[in-house]
C-alpha positions, 0 to 999 in steps of 0.5 A: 390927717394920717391914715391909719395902716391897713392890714393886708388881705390875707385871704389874697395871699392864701389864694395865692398859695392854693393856686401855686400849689407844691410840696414847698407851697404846702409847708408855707400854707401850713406855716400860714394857717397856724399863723392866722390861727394864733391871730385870731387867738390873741385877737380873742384873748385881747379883745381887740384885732390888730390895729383896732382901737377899742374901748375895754382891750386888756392887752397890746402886740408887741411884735413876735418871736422865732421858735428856738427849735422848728415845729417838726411837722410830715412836711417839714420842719416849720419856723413858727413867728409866735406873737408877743404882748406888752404884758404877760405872755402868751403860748397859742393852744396849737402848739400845745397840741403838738407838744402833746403829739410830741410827747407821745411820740417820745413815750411811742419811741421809748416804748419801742427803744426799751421793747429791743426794736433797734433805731435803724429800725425805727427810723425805717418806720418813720420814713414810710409815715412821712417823718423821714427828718427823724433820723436815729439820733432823734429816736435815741435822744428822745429816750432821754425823758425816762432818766428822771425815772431811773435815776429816782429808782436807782436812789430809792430807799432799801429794806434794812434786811434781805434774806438772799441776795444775787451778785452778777454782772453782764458785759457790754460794749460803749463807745467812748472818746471815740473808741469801743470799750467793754462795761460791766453792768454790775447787779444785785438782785435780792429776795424779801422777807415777805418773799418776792424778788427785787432787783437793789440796783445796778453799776456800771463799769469797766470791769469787775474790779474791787473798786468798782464792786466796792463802790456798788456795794457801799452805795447799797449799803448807804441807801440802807441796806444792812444785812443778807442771810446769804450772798450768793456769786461767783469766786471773783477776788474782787468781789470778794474782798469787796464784800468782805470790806462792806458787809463783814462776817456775812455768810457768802456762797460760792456758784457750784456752776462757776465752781465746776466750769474751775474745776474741769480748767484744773485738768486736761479735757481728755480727763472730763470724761471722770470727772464730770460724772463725779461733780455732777454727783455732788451739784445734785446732792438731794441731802446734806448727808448725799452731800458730803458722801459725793465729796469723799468719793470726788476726793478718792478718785481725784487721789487715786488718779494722781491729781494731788493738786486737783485734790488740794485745791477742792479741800481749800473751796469746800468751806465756800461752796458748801455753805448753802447746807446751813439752809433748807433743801427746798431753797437749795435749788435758788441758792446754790448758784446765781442761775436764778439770774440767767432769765434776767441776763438774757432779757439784758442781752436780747436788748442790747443786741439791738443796739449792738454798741451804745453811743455813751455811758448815758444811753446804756444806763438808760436802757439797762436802768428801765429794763431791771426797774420794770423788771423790779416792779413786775417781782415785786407786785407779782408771785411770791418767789418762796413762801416765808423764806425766813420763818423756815430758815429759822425753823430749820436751824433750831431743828438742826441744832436741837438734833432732830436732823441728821445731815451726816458728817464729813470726815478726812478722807484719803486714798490711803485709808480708803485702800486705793480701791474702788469706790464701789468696793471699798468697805462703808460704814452703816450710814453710807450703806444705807445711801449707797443704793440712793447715790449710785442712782444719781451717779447714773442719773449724772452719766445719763445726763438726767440732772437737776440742774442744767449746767452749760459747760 
């Protein structure tokens, strides 16, 4: 008669292991008690040990399986054997476990990914706990799991109508096909009706170029976005033509800071000392009428130095950087240029110098796509950005066009009707003797440095 076959004994083994105790030896003992574990596991979920004949067993062995991937464990990387039954399946609890460490982990190393600390670092942090396998490119493929989030984010619904609406994008370096390659990060952020901010979406490209502008802005437009009171950006021709294509008869406004940095490239530097005193006088005008006041005089003196192509070129960008009069001056400040995004922008690069070069395009939509959605959610559910922008822009139109405000008249004006004599000398009609004293203090406060907005030239 056959005997039936015994199982080793594997508390011998286990013994054994003990006594020939070493860093190898304690990733094989640790290999082995997960192994005892999952026995005596499927034992219970059988009700049988193994070899044993027994009278209300549910199930049978079926050999076992290699892991695909190793468990990656302080000691090491483990190559667990996992059990296999006849019918139906079976996953030991323990490595459930880990996968819930795992998971952490990856939710720990996209925390820190996404907060600016650079791989290199992390993986430093790794080696000093004991997980010196993880190298950096584990760290970067583990952020992989915030891309379903992104990608929802990106595609989401959109209101039909913004009242304001941003357009910039910040430069970037991604390595492709071997080689590194600047990309724009095209961004459109947006202010509601009911008054908070939020940012639409991103793109990104190689440059900012029509194409790649018109296919940002159209995929706005199918998501459904239909109409702004206001884009604000700077004067790029592919922009542009862009928005013009995808949201025709828009009102659009040119950035006066963008405006001022063209302007100063039209002269030598040596001439900045004239006319950045006189620039600065109309960026800060408090009023519609202080507006068009500054403008004639920037025209007189750009005439009266003989910059005729400087004087061409500024009648030519009045209409585009004076649209944000139409508006009311307690919004000026928001829409009169695109710094309301440079707090953004430097988050963005703060961020991205930890990583200095990205590995793909992926990995760069992965970063730049949480930042602005957590920046999206936080504008959103946070302080109203302008309280009832809309109600106030209508309130200010009917009262505009009903006559009760008098924002004053621009009037052609040239260095030949005006004498060719000094601003301050020439004669002035009523209205702007009354604001002459108001304007020569913003002249000074100009010269003095004292402005409102803060232009970095």
């Amino acid at each position: 008669m056959a005997q039936p076959k015994r199982k080793k004994d594997n508390y011998e083994e286990l013994v054994k292991l003990i006594r020939q105790i070493s860093p190898v030896n304690l990733q094989r003992l640790l290999e082995f008690a997960i192994g005892e574990f999952m026995e005596v596991e499927l034992d219970e979920k059988i009700g049988a040990k193994s070899y044993e004949r027994r009278e209300g067993r549910n199930n049978y062995r079926n050999g076992y399986r290699v892991r695909k991937e190793p468990l990656k464990t302080g000691l090491g990387d483990l190559w667990i054997k996992i059990p296999k039954l006849r019918a139906g399946s079976y996953y030991p609890s323990i490595l459930e476990h880990y996968n819930r460490i795992d998971r952490a982990l990856v939710t720990v190393i996209c925390e820190a990914y996404y907060a600016g600390v650079s791989t290199r670092k992390m993986e430093d942090i790794f080696h000093q706990i004991g997980m010196a396998n993880i190298d950096r490119n584990v760290v970067s493929r583990c952020a992989q799991e915030i891309d379903e989030q992104v990608k929802k984010w990106k595609e989401r619904t959109l209101d039909d109508n913004y009242v304001y609406i941003w357009l910039d994008a910040v430069y970037t370096r991604v390595r492709e096909e071997g080689a590194v390659v600047s990309t724009a990060v095209l961004i459109a952020t947006a202010l509601r009706e009911d008054g908070h901010r939020d940012i639409l979406g991103f793109h990104l490209g190689n440059k900012e170029s029509f194409y790649n502008w018109k296919v940002f802005l159209q995929s706005l437009k199918e998501r459904g976005l239909q109409h702004s009171e206001l884009w604000i950006s700077d004067d790029h021709e592919g922009l542009n033509k862009a928005l013009m294509e995808c949201f025709p008869g828009q009102l659009h406004q040119r950035c006066l800071v963008h405006w001022m940095r063209n302007t100063l490239g039209k002269v030598q530097k040596s001439e900045h000392s004239w006319l950045i005193p006189l620039l600065k006088s109309v960026v800060n005008a408090s009023t519609e009428e202080m507006f068009n006041f500054a403008w004639r005089h920037l025209l007189i003196v750009a005439e009266q130095k003989g910059k005729y192509k400087l004087r061409e070129w500024l009648e030519e960008n009045y209409e585009e950087i004076s649209t944000y009069l139409n508006f009311p001056p307690e919004h000026w400040m928001k829409i009169k240029c695109t710094n309301v995004l440079e707090r953004l922008n430097e988050e963005l690069r703060r961020r991205e110098r930890c990583i200095r070069i990205f590995p793909n395009e992926n990995s760069c939509n992965r970063l730049m796509g949480d930042i602005l959605q957590k920046y999206s959610e936080e504008w959103t559910s946070g302080r109203i950005y302008l309280t009832n922008p809309l109600e106030k822009i209508r309130a200010y139109r009917e009262e505009k066009e009903s006559g009760n405000l008098d924002p004053g008249v621009l009037e052609p004006c040239s260095a030949s009707s005006a004498g060719l004599q000094n601003i301050t000398d020439r004669e002035l009609n009523e209205k702007e003797i009354d604001n002459k004293s108001e304007f020569n203090k913003q002249y000074n406060r100009s010269q003095n440095l004292k402005y409102k907005v803060k232009v970095k030239l």
